[in-house]
ChimeraX commands (.cxc) that place a marker at each C-alpha (Angstrom):
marker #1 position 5.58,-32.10,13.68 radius 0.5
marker #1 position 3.75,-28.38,13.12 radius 0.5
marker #1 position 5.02,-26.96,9.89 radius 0.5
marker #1 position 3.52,-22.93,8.58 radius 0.5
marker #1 position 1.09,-23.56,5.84 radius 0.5
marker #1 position 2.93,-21.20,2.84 radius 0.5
marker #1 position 0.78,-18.34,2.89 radius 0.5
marker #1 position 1.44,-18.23,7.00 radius 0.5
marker #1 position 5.27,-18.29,5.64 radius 0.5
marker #1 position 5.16,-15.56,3.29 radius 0.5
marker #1 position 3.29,-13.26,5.62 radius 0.5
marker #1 position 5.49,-13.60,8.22 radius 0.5
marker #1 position 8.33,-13.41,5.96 radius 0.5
marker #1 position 7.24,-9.79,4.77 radius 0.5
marker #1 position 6.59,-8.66,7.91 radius 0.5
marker #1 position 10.21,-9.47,9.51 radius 0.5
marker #1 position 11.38,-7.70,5.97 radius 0.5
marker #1 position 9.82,-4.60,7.19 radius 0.5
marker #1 position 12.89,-2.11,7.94 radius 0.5
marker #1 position 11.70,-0.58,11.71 radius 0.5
marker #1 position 9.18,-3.81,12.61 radius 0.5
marker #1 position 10.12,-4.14,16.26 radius 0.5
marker #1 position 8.08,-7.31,17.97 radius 0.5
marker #1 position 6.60,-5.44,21.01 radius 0.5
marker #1 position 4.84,-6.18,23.46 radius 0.5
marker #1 position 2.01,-8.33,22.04 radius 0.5
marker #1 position -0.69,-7.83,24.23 radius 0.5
marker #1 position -1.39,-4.68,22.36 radius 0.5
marker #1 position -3.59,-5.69,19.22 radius 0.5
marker #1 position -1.94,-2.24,17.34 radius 0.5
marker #1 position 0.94,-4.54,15.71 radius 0.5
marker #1 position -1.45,-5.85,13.66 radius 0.5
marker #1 position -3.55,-3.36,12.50 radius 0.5
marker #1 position -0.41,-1.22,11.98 radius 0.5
marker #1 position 1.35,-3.94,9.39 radius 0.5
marker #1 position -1.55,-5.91,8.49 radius 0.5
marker #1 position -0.34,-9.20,7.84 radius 0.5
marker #1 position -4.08,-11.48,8.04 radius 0.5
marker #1 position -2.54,-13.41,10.28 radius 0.5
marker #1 position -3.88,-13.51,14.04 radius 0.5
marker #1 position -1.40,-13.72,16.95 radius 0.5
marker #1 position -0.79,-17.34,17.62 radius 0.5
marker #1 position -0.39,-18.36,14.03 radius 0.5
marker #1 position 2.56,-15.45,13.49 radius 0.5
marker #1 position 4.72,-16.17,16.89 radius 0.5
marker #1 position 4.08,-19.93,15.79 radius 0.5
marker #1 position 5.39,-18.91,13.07 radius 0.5
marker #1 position 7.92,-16.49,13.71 radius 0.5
marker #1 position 9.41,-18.86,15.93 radius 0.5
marker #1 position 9.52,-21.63,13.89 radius 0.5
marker #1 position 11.20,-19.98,11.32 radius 0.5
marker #1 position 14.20,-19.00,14.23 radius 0.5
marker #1 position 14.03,-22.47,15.06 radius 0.5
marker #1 position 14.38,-23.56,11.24 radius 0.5
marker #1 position 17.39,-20.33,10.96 radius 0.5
marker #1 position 15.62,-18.60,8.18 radius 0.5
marker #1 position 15.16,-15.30,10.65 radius 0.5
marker #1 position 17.72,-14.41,13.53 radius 0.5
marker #1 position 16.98,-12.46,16.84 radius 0.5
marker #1 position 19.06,-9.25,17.96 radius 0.5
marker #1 position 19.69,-9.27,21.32 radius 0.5
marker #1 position 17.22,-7.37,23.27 radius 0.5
marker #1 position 18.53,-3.64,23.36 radius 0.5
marker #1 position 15.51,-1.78,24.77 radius 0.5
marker #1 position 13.26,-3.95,27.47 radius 0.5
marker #1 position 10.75,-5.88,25.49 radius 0.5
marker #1 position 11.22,-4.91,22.18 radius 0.5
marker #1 position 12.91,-7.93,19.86 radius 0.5
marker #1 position 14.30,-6.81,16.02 radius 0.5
marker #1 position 14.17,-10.12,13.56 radius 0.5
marker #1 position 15.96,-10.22,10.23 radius 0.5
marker #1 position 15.95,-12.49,7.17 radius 0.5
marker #1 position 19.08,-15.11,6.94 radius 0.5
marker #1 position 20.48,-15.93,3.35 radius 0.5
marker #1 position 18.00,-18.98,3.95 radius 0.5
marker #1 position 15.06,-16.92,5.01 radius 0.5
marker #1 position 15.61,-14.46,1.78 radius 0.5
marker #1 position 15.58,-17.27,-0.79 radius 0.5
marker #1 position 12.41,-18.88,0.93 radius 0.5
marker #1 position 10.77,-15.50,0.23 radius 0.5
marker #1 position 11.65,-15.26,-3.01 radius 0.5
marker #1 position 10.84,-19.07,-3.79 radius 0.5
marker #1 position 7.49,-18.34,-2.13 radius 0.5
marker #1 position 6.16,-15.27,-3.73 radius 0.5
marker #1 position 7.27,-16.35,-7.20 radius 0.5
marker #1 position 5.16,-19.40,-5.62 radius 0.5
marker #1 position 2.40,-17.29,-5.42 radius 0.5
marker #1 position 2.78,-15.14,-8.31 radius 0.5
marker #1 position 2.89,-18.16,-10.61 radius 0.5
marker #1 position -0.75,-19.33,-9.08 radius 0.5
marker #1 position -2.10,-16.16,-9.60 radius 0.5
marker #1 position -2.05,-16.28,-13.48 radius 0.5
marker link #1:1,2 radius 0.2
marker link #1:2,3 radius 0.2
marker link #1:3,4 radius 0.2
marker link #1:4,5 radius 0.2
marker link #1:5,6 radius 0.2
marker link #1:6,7 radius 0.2
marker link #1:7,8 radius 0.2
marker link #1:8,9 radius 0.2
marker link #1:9,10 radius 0.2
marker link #1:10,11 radius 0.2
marker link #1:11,12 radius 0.2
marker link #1:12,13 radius 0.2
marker link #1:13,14 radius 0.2
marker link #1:14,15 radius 0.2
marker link #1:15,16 radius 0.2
marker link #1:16,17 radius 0.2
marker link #1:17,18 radius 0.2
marker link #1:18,19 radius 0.2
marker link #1:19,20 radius 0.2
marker link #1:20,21 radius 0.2
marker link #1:21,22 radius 0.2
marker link #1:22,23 radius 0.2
marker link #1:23,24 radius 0.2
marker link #1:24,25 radius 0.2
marker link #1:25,26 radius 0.2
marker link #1:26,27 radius 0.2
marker link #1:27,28 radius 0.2
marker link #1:28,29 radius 0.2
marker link #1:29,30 radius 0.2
marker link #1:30,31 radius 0.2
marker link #1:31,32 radius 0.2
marker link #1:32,33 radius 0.2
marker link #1:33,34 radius 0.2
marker link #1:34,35 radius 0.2
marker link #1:35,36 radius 0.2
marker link #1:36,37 radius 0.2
marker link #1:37,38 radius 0.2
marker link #1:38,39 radius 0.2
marker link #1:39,40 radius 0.2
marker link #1:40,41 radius 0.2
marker link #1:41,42 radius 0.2
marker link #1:42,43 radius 0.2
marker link #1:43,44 radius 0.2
marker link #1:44,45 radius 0.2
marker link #1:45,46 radius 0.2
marker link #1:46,47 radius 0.2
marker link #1:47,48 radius 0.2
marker link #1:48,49 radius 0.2
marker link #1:49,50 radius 0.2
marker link #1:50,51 radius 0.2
marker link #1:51,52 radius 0.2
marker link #1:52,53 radius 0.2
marker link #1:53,54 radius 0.2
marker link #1:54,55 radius 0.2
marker link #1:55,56 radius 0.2
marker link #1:56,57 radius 0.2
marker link #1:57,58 radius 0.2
marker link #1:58,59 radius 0.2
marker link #1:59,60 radius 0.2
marker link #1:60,61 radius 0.2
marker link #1:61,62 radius 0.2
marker link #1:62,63 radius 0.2
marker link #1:63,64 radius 0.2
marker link #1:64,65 radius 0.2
marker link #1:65,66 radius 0.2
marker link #1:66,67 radius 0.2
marker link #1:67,68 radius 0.2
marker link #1:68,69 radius 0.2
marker link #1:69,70 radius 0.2
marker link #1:70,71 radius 0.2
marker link #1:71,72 radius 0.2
marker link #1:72,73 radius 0.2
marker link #1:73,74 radius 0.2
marker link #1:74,75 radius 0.2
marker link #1:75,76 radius 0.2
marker link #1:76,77 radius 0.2
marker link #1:77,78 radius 0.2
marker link #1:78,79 radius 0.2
marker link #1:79,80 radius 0.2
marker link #1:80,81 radius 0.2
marker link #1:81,82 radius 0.2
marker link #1:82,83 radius 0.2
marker link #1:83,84 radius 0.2
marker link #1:84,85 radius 0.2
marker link #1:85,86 radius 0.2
marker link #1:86,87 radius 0.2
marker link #1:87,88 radius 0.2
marker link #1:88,89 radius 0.2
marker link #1:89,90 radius 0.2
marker link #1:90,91 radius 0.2
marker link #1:91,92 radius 0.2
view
């Protein structure tokens, strides 16, 4: 089975963090450039999605057509923190 590499993880991670990230409509390549993440599309809804699937990030229900608000679970806040101490710790 498909599993995030860490780095695909922890960028995804910060970016649901983000207070006012709204997943809009995708087919507009702005999302990125506006939170850079260096992640391209596929790889963060793969992503995304598998971290929903895997209950570290929950889905509001949709308020305003098309736009989708994610947040962190308990689960999905410890994973962060595990993975940038991860990546602080291979940095020095």
């Amino acid at each position: 089975m498909w599993h995030p590499t860490e780095k695909d993880l922890l960028e995804t991670l910060k970016l649901v963090k983000i207070k006012g990230f709204v997943l809009v409509n995708l087919q507009e390549e702005t999302i990125f450039e506006h939170y850079f993440i260096g992640l391209d599309k596929s790889c963060f809804l793969r992503t995304l999605y598998w971290l929903e699937a895997n209950q570290f990030v929950f889905r509001t229900p949709i308020k305003e057509l098309g736009k989708k608000r994610y947040y962190l679970t308990d689960e999905g806040e410890a994973l962060l923190k595990k993975l940038q101490k991860n990546k602080e710790s291979s940095e020095t």
